[in-house]
C-alpha positions in Angstrom: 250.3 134.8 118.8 248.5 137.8 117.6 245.2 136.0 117.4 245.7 136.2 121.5 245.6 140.3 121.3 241.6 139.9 120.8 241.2 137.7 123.7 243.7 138.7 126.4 242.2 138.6 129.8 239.2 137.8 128.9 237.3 136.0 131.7 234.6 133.1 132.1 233.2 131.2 134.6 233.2 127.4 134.0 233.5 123.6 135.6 237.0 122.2 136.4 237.4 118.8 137.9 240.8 118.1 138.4 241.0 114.1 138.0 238.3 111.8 136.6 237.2 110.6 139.9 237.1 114.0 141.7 234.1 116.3 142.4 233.3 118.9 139.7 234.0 122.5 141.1 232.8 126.3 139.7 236.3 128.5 138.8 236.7 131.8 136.8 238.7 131.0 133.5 241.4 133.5 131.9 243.4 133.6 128.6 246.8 134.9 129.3 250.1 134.7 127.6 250.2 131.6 126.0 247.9 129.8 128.7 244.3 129.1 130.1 244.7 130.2 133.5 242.0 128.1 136.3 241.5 129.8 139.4 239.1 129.4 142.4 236.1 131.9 142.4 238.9 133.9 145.3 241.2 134.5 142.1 243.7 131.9 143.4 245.3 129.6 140.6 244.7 126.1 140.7 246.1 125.2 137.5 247.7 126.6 134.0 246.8 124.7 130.6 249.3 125.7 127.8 246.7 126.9 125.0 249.1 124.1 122.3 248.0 121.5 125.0 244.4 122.5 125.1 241.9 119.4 123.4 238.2 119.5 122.8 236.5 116.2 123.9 233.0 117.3 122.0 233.6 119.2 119.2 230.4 121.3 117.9 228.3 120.5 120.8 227.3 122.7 124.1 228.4 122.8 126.7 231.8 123.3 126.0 234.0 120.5 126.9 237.9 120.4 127.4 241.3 118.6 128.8 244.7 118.8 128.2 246.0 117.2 125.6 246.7 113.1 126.7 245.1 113.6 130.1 241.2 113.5 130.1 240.5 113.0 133.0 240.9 116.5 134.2 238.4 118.6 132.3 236.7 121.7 131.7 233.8 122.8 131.4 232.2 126.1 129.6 228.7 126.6 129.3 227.0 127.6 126.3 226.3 131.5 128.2 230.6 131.9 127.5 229.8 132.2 123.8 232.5 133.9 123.9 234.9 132.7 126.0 234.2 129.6 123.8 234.9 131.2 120.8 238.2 132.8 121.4 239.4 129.4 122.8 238.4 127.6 119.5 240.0 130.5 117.1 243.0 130.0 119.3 243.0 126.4 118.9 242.7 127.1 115.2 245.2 129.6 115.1 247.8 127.3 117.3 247.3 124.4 114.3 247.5 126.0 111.4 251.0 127.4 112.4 252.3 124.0 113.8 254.6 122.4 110.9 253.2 120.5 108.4 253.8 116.9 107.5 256.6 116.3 105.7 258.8 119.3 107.4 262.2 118.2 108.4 262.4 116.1 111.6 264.1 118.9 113.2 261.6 121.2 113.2 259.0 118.3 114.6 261.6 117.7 117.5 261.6 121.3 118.3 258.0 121.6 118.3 257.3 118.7 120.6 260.5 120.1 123.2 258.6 123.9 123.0 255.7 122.2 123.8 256.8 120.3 127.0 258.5 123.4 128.1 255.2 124.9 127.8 253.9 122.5 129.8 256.5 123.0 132.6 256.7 126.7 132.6 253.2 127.0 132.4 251.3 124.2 134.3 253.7 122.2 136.4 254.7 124.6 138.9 250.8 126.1 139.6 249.4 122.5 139.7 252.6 121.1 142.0 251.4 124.3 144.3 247.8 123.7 144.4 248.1 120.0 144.7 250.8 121.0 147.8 248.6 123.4 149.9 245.6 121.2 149.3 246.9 117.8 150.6 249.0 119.2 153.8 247.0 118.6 157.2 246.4 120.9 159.5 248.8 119.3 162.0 251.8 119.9 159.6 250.6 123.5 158.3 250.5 124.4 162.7 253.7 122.6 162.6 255.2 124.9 159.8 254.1 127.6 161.8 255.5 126.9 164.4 259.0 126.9 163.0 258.2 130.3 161.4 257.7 131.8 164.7 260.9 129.7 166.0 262.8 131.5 163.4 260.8 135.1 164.0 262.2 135.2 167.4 265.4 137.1 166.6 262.9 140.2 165.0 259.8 139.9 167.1 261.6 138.9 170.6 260.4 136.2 172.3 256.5 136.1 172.5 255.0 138.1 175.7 253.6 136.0 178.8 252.3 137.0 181.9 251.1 135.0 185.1 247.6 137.0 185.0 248.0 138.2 181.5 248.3 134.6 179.5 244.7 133.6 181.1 243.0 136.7 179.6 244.6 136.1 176.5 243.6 132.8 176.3 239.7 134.4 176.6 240.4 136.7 173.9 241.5 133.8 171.8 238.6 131.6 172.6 236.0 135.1 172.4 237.3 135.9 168.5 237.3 131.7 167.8 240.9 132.0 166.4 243.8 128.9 166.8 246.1 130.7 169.1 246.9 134.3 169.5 250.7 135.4 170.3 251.8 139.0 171.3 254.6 139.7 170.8 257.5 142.8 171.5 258.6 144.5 167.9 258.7 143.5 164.3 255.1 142.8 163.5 253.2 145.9 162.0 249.8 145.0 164.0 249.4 141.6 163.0 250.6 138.8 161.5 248.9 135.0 160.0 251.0 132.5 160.3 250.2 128.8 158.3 247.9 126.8 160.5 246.0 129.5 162.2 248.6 131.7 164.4 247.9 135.1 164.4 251.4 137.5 165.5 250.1 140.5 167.3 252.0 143.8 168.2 252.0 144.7 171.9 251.1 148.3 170.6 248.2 147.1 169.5 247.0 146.4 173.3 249.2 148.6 175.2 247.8 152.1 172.7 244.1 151.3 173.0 241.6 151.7 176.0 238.7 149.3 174.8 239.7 145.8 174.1 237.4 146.2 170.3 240.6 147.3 169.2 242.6 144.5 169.3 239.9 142.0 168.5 239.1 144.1 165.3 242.9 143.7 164.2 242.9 140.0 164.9 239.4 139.2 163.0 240.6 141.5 160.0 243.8 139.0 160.3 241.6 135.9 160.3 239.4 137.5 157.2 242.6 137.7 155.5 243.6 134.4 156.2 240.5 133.5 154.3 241.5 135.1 151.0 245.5 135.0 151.2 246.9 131.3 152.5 249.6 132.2 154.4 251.2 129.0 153.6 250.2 129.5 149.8 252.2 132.5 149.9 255.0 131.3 151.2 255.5 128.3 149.2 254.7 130.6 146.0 257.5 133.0 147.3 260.0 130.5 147.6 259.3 128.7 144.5 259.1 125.1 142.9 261.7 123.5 145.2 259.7 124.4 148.2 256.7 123.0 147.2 258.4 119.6 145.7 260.2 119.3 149.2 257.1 119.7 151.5 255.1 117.4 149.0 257.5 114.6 148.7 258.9 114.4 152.2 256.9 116.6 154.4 259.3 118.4 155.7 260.7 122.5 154.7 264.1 122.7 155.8 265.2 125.4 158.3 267.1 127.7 155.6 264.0 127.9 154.3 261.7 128.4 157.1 264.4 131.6 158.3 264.1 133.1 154.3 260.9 133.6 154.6 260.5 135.0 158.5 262.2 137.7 157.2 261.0 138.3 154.2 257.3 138.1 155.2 257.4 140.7 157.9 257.7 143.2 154.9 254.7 141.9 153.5 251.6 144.2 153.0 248.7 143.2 154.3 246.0 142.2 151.6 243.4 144.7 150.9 240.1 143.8 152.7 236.7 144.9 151.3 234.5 146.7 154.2 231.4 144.3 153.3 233.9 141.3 154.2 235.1 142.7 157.6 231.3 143.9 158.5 230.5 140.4 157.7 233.1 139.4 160.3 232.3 141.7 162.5 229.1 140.8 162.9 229.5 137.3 163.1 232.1 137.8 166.1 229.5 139.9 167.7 232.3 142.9 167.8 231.9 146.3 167.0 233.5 147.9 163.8 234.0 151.5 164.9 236.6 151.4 167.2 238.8 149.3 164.9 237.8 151.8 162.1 239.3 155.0 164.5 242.3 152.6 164.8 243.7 152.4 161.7 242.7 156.2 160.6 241.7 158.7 163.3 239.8 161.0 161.3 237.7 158.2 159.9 237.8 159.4 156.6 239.2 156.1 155.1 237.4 153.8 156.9 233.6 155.7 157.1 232.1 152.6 155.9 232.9 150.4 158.5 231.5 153.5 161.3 228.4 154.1 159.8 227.5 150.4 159.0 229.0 149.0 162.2 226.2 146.3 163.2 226.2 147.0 166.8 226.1 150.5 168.5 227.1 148.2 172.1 228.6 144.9 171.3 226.2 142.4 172.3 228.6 141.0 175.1 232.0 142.4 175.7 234.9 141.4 174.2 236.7 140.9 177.2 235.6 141.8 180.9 237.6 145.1 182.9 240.2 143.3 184.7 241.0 141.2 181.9 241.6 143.7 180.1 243.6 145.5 182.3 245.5 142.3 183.2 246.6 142.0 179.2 247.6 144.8 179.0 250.3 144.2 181.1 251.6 141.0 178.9 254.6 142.6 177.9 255.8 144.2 181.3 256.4 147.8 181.8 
């Protein structure tokens, strides 16, 4: 596929519609190895058309439309602006057919073909479109569920999660002040915070227990919630633990436990997504919280987070995050 060298990673923005009855939605377009990569305008991959597979349902004409090959009813669509996004699809489509065999070759080579070309498919398209059709069809109720059983399975890292006669009343009014599903602090094991699927947020004791204002710990739970919005945490698990996963929760609605304890531990040692400072301001702002004290949080000097001090929308918040003795009463959740 040298023809691809030209074109690789070359991006375009386009309409996708996955069936023929479904709504038509804007995606960013990629040619990778071998593929035309569809993902949402957040970079995340709804589907993966094997360039072999690729068909043009009006040839010569603009805009630019296209399906995979026996299945029109999902189709794409490239506006006459991608000139050249156009172009290097139909000199790959060229190149693809002049090196298929001939008519006439031995049968052999014909069956080979046509088994490359379903492998293609599965490599290539099955497992992103099983995922995306996956996440997209579970209901909140299971994706809370799922959570739940991650933070069943948690326990034996994290400890069990902190309550407090007093306490679990102010944290309930931290919850409902940062309009997140449920908050749970817990002992050890979580970095600051964590996102569990169906809205959970994990967060570290320290996080209370080491800070004197309560803009602290709401800053690390609405940077959590921003993330949320970029990174599905129940995306990223089913991606990490592959095809099976997502065939399992899509035919019987159910991940079993092995699975649920794999990935507690293995998503503790997960990185946190890089957030851009216009996103959390955004937040911020929204939650009516101030940025600065979140900001001398994660670096003291401020050096790495100067953005979010000097463009913090609100020198006072405009009503506290929390009131004095709730404060003081939270941070007690944990005990001594």
């Amino acid at each position: 596929m040298t023809a691809l060298e030209k074109y690789d990673r070359i991006e375009a923005s386009a309409l996708w519609r996955a069936r023929a009855d479904s709504q038509r939605r804007e995606v960013i377009i990629s040619i990778g190895d071998a593929s035309l990569t569809i993902a949402d305008m957040q970079d995340r991959p709804l589907a993966h058309w094997s360039l072999p597979a690729v068909e043009r349902a009006n040839p010569g004409e603009r805009p630019a439309i296209y399906h995979p090959d026996g299945d029109p009813g999902e189709t794409l669509e490239i506006a006459a602006e991608e000139a050249q996004m156009i172009e290097a699809i139909e000199k790959l489509r060229m190149a693809i057919r002049r090196g298929r065999p001939k008519p006439g070759r031995l049968r052999l080579v014909t069956l080979v073909t046509s088994v490359l070309s379903v492998a293609a498919l599965a490599v290539f398209w099955l497992p992103g479109a099983i995922l995306t059709h996956t996440v997209a069809v579970v209901p909140e109720v299971k994706r809370q569920e799922i959570g739940l059983g991650l933070l069943q399975q948690l326990e034996h890292l994290t400890g069990k999660p902190c309550a407090d006669i007093l306490a679990t009343p102010a944290l309930a009014r931290l919850t409902e002040r940062l309009e997140a599903r449920t908050i749970v602090v817990v002992r050890d094991g979580v970095r600051d915070t964590l996102g569990l699927p169906g809205g959970t947020i994990l967060l570290n004791r320290a996080v209370i227990e080491d800070h004197e204002e309560p803009d602290v710990a709401a800053g690390y739970v609405i940077a959590q919630q921003v993330e949320a919005q970029l990174v599905d945490p129940l995306r990223m698990m089913l991606e990490q633990l592959g095809l099976v996963a997502s065939f399992r929760l899509l035919t019987t609605g159910e991940l079993p436990e092995s699975m649920l304890r794999a990935w507690a531990e293995d998503m503790l040692l997960v990185p946190h997504a890089p957030l851009e400072a216009s996103r959390l301001l955004a937040a911020f702002s929204e939650k009516g919280v101030k940025s600065t004290p979140y900001a001398y949080a994660l670096d003291a000097s401020g050096e790495t987070t100067l953005e979010l001090i000097e463009a913090d929308p609100f020198v006072t918040s405009p009503r506290p995050v929390l009131s004095d003795g709730d404060w003081v009463a939270l941070q007690g959740i944990c005990g001594g």
